[in-house]
PyMOL CGO cylinders between C-alpha atoms (Angstrom):
from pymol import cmd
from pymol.cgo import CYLINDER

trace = [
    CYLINDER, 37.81, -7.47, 27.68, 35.83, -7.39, 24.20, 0.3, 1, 1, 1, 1, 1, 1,
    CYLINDER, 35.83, -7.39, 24.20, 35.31, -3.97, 22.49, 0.3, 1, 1, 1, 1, 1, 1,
    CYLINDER, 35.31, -3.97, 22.49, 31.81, -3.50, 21.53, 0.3, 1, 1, 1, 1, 1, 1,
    CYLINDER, 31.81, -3.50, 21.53, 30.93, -3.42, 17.92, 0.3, 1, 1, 1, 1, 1, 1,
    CYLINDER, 30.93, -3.42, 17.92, 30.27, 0.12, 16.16, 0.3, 1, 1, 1, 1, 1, 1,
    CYLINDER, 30.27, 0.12, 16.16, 26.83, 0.86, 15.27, 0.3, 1, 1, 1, 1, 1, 1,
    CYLINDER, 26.83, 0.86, 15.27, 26.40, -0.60, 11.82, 0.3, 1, 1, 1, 1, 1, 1,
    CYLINDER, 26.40, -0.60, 11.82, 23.99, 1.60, 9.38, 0.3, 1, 1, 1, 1, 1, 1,
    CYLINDER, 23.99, 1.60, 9.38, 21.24, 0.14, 8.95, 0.3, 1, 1, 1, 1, 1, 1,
    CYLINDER, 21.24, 0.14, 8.95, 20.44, -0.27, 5.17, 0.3, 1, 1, 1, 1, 1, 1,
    CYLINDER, 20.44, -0.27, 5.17, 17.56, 2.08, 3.64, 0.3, 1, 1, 1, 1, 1, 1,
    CYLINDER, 17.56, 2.08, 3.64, 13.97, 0.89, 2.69, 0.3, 1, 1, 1, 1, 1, 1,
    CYLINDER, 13.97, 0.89, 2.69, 13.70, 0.77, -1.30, 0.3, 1, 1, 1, 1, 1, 1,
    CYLINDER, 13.70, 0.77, -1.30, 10.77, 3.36, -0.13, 0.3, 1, 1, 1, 1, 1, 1,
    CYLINDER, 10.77, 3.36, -0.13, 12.92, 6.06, 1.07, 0.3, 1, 1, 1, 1, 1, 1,
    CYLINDER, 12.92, 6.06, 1.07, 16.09, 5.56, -0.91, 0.3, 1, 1, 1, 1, 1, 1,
    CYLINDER, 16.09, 5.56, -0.91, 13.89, 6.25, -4.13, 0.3, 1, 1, 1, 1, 1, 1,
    CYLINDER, 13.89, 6.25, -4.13, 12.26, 9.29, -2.42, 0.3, 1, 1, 1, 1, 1, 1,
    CYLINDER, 12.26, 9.29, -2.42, 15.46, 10.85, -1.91, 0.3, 1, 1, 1, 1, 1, 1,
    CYLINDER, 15.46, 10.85, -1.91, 16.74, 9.83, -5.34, 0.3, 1, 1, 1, 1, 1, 1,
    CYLINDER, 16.74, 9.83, -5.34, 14.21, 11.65, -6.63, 0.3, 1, 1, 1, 1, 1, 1,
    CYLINDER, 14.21, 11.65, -6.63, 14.37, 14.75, -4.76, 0.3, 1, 1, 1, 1, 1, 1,
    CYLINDER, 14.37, 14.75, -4.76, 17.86, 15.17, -5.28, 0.3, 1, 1, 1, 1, 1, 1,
    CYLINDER, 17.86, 15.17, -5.28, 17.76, 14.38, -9.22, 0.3, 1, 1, 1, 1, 1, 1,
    CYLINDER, 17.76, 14.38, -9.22, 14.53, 16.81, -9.30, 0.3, 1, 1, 1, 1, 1, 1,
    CYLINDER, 14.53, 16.81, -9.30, 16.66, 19.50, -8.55, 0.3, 1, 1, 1, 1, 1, 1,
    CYLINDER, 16.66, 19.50, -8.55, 18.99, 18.82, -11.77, 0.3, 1, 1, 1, 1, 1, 1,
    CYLINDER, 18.99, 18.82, -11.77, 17.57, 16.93, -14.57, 0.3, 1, 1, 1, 1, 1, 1,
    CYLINDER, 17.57, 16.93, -14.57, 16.83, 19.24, -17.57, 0.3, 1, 1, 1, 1, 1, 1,
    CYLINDER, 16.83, 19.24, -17.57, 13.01, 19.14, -19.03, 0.3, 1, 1, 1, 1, 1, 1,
    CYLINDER, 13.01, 19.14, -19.03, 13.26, 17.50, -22.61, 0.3, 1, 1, 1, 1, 1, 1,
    CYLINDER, 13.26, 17.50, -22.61, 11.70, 19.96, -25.65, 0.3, 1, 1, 1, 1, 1, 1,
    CYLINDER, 11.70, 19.96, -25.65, 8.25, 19.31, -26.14, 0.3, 1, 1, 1, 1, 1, 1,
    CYLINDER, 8.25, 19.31, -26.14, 7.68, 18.50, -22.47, 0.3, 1, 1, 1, 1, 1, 1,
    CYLINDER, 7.68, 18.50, -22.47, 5.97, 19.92, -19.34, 0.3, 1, 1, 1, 1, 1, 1,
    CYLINDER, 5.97, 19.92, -19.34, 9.00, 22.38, -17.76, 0.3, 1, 1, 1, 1, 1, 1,
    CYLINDER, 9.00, 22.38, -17.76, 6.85, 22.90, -14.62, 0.3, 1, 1, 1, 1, 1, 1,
    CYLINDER, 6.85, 22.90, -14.62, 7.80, 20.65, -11.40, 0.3, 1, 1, 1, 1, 1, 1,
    CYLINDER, 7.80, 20.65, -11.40, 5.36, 18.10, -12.49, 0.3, 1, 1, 1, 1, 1, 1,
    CYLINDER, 5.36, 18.10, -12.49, 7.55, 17.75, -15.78, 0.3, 1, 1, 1, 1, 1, 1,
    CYLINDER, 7.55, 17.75, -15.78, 10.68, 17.37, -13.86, 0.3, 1, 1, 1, 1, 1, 1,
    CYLINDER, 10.68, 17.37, -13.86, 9.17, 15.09, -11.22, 0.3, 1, 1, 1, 1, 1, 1,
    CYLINDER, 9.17, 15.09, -11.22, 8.27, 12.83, -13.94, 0.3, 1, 1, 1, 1, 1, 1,
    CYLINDER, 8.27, 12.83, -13.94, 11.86, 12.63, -15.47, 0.3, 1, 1, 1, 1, 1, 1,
    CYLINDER, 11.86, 12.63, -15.47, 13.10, 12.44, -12.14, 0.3, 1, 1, 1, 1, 1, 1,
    CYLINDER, 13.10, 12.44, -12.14, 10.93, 9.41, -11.09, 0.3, 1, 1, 1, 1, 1, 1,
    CYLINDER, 10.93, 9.41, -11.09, 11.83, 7.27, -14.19, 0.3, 1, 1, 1, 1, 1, 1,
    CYLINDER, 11.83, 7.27, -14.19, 15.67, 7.88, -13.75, 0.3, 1, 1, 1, 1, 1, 1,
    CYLINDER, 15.67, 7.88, -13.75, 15.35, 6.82, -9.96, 0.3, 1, 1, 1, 1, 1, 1,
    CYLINDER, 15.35, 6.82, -9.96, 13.51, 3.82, -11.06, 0.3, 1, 1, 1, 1, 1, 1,
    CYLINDER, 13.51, 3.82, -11.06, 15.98, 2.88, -13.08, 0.3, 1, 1, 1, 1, 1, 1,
    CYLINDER, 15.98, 2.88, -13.08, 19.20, 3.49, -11.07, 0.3, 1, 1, 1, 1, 1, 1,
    CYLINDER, 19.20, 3.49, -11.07, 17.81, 2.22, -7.36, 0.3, 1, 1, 1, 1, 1, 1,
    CYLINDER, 17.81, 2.22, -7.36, 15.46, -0.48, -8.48, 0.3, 1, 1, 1, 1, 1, 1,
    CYLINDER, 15.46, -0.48, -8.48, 16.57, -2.11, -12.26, 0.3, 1, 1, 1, 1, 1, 1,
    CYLINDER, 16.57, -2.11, -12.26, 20.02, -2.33, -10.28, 0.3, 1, 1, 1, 1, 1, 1,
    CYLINDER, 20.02, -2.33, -10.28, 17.91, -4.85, -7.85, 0.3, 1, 1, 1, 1, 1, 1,
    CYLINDER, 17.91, -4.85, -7.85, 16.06, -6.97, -10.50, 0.3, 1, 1, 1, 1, 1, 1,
    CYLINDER, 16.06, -6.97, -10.50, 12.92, -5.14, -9.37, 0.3, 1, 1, 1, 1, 1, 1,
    CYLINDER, 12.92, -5.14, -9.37, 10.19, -3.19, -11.30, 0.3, 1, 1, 1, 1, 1, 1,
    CYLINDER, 10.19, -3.19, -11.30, 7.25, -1.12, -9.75, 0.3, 1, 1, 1, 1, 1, 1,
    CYLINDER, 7.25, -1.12, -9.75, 4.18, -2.23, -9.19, 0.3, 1, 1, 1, 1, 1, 1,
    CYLINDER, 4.18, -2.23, -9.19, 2.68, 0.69, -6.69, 0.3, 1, 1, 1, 1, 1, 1,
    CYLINDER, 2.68, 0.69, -6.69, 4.46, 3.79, -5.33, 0.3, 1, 1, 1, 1, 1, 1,
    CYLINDER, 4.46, 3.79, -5.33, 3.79, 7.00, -3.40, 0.3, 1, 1, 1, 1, 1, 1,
    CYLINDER, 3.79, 7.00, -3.40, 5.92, 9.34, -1.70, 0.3, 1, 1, 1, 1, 1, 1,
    CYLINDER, 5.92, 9.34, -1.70, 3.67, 11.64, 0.47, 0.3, 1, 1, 1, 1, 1, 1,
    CYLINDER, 3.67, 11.64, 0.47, 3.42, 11.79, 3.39, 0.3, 1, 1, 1, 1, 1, 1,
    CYLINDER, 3.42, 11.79, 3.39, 5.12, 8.37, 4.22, 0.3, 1, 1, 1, 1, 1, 1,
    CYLINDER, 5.12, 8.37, 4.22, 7.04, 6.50, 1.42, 0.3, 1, 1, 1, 1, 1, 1,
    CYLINDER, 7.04, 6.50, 1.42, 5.17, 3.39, 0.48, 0.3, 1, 1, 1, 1, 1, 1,
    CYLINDER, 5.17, 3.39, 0.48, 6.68, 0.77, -2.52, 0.3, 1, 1, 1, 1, 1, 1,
    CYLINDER, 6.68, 0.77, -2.52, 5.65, -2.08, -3.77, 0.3, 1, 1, 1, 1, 1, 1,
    CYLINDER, 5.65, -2.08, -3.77, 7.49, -3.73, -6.39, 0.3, 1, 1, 1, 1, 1, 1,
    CYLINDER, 7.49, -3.73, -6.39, 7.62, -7.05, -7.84, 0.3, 1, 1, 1, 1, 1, 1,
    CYLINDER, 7.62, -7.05, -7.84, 10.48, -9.28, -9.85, 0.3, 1, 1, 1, 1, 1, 1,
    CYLINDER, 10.48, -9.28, -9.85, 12.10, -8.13, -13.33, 0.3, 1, 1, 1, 1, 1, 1,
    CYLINDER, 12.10, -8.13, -13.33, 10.60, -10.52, -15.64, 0.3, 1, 1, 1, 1, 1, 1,
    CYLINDER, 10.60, -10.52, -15.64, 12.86, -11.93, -18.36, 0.3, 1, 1, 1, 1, 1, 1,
    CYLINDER, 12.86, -11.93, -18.36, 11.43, -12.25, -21.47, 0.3, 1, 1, 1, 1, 1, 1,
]
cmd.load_cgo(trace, "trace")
């Protein structure tokens, strides 16, 4: 008698894995001088580090993205130059 597999995770949407980078590195990142030190400020810093860790890693830059109220990406190839 076979044992039946374990559940294997099923691997995150580029969508959602940058919404929760971002929420989690929103919390942290510290507002360079000379910039906005509201959320919006932070959000901004927040979304280019994300960008940069979840989808440069992937050969992919962004090409349209929103986060409310359901994560939508769309990205396209890294080109070379």
């Amino acid at each position: 008698m076979t044992k039946p597999k374990p559940d294997q995770a099923k691997p995150k949407s580029l969508g959602k894995e940058l919404c929760s980078c971002i929420k989690k590195v929103r919390k942290t990142v510290k507002v360079r001088s000379g910039q906005n030190k509201t959320l919006k400020g932070k959000e901004k810093d927040a979304i280019g580090i994300c960008i940069k860790s979840v989808l440069h890693s992937r050969h992919k830059t962004i090409k349209r993205f929103k986060y409310t109220p359901k994560p939508y990406l769309l990205t396209q190839q890294y080109k070379y130059t």
